[in-house]
C-alpha positions in Angstrom: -10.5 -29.4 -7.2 -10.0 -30.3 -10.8 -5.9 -31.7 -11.1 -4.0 -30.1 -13.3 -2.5 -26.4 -13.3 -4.8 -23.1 -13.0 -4.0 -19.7 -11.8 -1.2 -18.8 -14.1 1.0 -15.7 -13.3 3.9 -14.8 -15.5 6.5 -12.0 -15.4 9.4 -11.3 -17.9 12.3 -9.5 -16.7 15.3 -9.2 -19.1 15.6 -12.9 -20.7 13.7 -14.9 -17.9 9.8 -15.6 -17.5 8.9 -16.3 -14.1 6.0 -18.1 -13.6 3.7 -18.7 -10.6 0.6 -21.0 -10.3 -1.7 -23.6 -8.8 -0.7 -27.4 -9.7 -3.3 -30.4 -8.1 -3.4 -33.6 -7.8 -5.6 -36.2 -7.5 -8.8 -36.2 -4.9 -7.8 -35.4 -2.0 -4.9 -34.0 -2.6 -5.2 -29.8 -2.4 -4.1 -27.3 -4.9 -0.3 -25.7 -4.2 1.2 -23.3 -5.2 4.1 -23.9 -8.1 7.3 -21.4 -9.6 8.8 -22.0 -12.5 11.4 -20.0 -14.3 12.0 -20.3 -18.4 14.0 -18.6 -21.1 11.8 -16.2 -23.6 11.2 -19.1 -26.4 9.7 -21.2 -23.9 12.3 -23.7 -23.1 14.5 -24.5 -20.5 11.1 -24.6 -18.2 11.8 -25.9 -14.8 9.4 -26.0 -12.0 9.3 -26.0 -8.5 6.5 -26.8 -5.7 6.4 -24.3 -3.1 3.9 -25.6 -0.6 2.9 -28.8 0.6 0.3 -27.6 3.4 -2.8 -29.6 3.3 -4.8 -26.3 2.7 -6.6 -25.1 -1.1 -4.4 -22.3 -2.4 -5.9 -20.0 -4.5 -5.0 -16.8 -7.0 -1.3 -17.0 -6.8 0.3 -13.2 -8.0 4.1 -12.7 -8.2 6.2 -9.6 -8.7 9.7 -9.8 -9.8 11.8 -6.9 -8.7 16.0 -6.8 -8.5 16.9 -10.7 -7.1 13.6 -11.3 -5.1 10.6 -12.3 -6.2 7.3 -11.7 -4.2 4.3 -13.6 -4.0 0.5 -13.4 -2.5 -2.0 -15.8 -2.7 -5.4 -17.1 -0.2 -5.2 -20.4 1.5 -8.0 -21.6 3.2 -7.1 -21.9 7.1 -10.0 -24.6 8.3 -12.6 -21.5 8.3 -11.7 -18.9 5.8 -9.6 -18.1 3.2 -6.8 -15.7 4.5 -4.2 -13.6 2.4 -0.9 -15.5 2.5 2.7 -14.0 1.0 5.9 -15.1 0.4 9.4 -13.9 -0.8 12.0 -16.1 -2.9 15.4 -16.2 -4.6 14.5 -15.6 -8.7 15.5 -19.6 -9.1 12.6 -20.0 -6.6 15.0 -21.2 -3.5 14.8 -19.8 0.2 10.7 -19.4 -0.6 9.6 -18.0 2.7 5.9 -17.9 3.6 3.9 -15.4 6.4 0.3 -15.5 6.8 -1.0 -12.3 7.1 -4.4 -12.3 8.3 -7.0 -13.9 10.5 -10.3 -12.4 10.4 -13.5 -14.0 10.0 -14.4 -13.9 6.7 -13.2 -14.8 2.9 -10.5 -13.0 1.3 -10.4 -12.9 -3.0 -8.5 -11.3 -5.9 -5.2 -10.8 -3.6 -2.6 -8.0 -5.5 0.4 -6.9 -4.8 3.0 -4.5 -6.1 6.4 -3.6 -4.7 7.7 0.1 -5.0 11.0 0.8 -3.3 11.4 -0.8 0.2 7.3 -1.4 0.5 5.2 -4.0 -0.4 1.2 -2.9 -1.2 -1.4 -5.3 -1.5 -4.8 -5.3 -2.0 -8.1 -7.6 -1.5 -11.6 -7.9 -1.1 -13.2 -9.5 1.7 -16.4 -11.1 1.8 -18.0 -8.5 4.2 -17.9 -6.5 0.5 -15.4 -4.7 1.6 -12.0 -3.8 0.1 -8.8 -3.8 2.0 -5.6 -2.3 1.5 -1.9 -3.0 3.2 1.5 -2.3 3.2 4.7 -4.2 4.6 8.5 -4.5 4.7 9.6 -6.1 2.1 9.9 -9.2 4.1 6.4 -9.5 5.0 6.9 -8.0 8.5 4.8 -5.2 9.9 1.9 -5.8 8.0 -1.4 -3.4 8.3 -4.4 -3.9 6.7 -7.2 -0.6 6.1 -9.9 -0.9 4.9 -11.1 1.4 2.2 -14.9 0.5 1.5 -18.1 1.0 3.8 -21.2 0.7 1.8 -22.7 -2.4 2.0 -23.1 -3.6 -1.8 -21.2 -6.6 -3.7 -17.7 -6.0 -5.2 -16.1 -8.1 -7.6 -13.3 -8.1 -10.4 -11.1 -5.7 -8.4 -7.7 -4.8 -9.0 -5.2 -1.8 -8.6 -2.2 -0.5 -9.3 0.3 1.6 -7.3 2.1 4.9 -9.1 3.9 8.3 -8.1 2.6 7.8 -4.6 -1.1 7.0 -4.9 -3.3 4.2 -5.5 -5.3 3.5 -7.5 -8.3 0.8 -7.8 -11.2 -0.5 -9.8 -13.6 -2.9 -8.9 -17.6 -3.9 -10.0 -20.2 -3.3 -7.5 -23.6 -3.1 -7.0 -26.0 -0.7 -7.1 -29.6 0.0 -5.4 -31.2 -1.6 -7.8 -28.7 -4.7 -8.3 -26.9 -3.5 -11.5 -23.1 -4.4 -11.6 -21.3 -1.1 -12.2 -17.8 0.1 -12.6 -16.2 2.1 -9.6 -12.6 4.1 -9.2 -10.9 5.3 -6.2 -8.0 6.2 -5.6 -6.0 6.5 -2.1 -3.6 9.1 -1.2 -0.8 10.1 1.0 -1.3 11.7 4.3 0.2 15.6 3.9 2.8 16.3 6.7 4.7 19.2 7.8 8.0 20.1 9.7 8.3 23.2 12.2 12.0 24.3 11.4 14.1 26.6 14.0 13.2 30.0 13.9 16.3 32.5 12.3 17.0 36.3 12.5 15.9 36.6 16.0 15.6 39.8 17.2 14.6 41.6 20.6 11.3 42.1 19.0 10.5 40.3 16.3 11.8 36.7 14.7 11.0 34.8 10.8 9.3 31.7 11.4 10.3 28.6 8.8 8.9 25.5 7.9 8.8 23.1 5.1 5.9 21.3 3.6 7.3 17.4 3.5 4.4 16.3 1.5 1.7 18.3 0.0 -0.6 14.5 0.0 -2.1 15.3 -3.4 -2.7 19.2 -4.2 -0.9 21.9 -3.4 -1.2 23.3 0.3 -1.5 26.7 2.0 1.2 26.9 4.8 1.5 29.0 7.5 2.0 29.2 11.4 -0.1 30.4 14.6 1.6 31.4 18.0 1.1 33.1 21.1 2.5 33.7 24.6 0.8 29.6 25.5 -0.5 26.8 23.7 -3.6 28.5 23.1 -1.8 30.0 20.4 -4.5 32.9 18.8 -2.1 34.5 16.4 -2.5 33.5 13.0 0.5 34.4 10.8 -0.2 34.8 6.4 -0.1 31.6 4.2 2.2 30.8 1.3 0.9 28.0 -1.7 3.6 25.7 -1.4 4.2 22.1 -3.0 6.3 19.1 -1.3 10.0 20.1 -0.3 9.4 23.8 -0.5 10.3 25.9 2.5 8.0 29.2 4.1 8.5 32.1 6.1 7.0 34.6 8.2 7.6 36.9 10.4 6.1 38.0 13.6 5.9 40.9 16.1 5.7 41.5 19.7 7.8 39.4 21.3 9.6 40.2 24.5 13.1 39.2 25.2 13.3 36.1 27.4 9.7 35.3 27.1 8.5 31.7 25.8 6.2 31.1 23.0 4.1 28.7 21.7 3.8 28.0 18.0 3.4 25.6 15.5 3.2 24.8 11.8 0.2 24.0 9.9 -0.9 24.0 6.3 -4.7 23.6 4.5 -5.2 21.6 1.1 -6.2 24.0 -1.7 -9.1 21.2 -2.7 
C-alpha cells in the first residue's frame, strides 16, 4: 500500500465533523483504520488510530447517531477479506471491534446505517453476490442474507435504509457483458396476531385479529376454523393496513365444543 491517508468518511452532526479513514505507513506496515473529530471550519482536528492489527483495512464507513458512533470496514484475515465493525464514544474512546464473518470469499463496498435499536449493513461478496445484515447495536447477533442469485458481476453498490425497507443499487452485468444499473429493494415480512374471540354466544362468536404489519401493500385479512386443525371454513376478508383490527363472525358452534382456528391475511399485490 501507498502511505499516506485514503478512504475518507466524514459526518457532521451539530458543530462536530467526524471523520473515519485509512492512514499507512511505510512498507510493511498495513493500512489502519484512523477517527478524527474537528470543529466545522476545519480546525481543532485531532486524530486517533483505532487499530494496530497487522491486517490491510479497507473502506472504512461511519455513522454518527446520539453519543455512539458506528463503524464497518473489510480486513483481510490471511485468506479473505471479511466485514469487520466497531462502536465508539464520539471522542473516538472505548472503540470496540467484532468481526463479523468468515466465509470463503472477498467482501467489498461494506455499508451500514443505524435506525432505532438496529444496525443494517450491506456488502458484496466476490461470489457476485450481495449480502444484507442486521445486528444489535453492539454488533451482537449478527445475520447475514443474502439477496442476489444470478451469476453476473456487481459492482458500485450501495443502499440506503427508510420507513422500513431497503433499498439498493448496484452495476451488474448483463448476457452480453454490458455494465447496467439495477434496483431492488427488500421488504418486511407481513405478520399477524389471532386476538381472543368476544360476544360468545351458545351459537355463534365474532372472531378478532389485528394485522401487525401489512410488509409493503395492503392485505386482505380474514380467519378459517372448524371443529380440528383441518380447519375448512373460510370466514370473509377485510382490506386492512398495519395496526388495524378485523372481525367476523361465525355460526354453528356447539356449547362446550373445541375449535380450531386461526388468522391469516393475503397481500393485495
Amino acid at each position: 500500500p501507498v502511505p499516506g491517508e485514503s478512504y475518507l468518511e466524514l459526518q457532521v452532526v451539530g458543530s462536530v465533523i467526524y471523520y473515519a479513514f485509512l492512514s499507512t505507513g511505510s512498507y510493511p506496515a498495513k493500512a489502519q483504520v484512523w477517527t478524527a473529530v474537528s470543529n466545522l471550519d476545519g480546525t481543532g482536528f485531532a486524530r486517533t488510530e483505532q487499530t494496530t492489527s497487522a491486517y490491510t483495512k479497507v473502506n472504512p464507513q461511519l455513522h454518527v447517531v446520539s453519543s455512539t458512533i458506528y463503524y464497518i470496514w473489510r480486513e483481510y484475515d490471511d485468506t479473505h477479506y471479511q466485514i469487520w465493525t466497531a462502536t465508539s464514544n464520539l471522542d473516538g474512546t472505548k472503540f470496540t471491534v467484532t468481526k463479523q464473518t468468515t466465509s470463503a470469499y472477498n467482501k467489498y463496498d461494506p455499508e451500514l446505517q443505524v435506525v432505532g435499536d438496529t444496525v443494517y449493513y450491506a456488502w458484496w461478496e466476490a461470489s457476485n453476490h450481495i449480502w444484507a445484515a442486521e445486528s444489535n447495536l453492539d454488533g451482537t447477533e449478527f445475520a447475514a442474507t443474502q439477496l442476489t442469485t444470478t451469476p453476473y458481476l456487481r459492482t458500485g453498490f450501495n443502499f440506503q435504509r427508510a420507513n422500513s425497507i431497503n433499498y439498493y443499487v448496484w452495476a451488474e452485468r448483463d448476457i452480453l457483458n454490458d455494465s447496467q444499473i439495477w434496483t431492488g429493494r427488500l421488504v418486511p415480512t407481513a405478520t399477524v396476531t389471532t386476538d381472543p374471540a368476544t360476544e360468545i354466544g351458545p351459537i355463534a362468536a365474532t372472531l378478532n385479529g389485528t394485522l401487525v404489519d401489512e410488509g409493503l401493500e395492503p392485505c386482505d385479512c380474514g380467519f378459517e376454523w372448524g371443529p380440528d386443525t383441518g380447519y375448512g371454513v373460510i370466514t370473509p376478508t377485510e382490506s386492512k393496513t398495519t395496526g388495524e383490527t378485523f372481525s367476523q363472525a361465525i355460526h354453528g358452534l356447539f356449547p362446550n365444543t373445541t375449535f380450531a382456528l386461526y388468522s391469516q391475511m393475503t397481500s393485495q399485490t
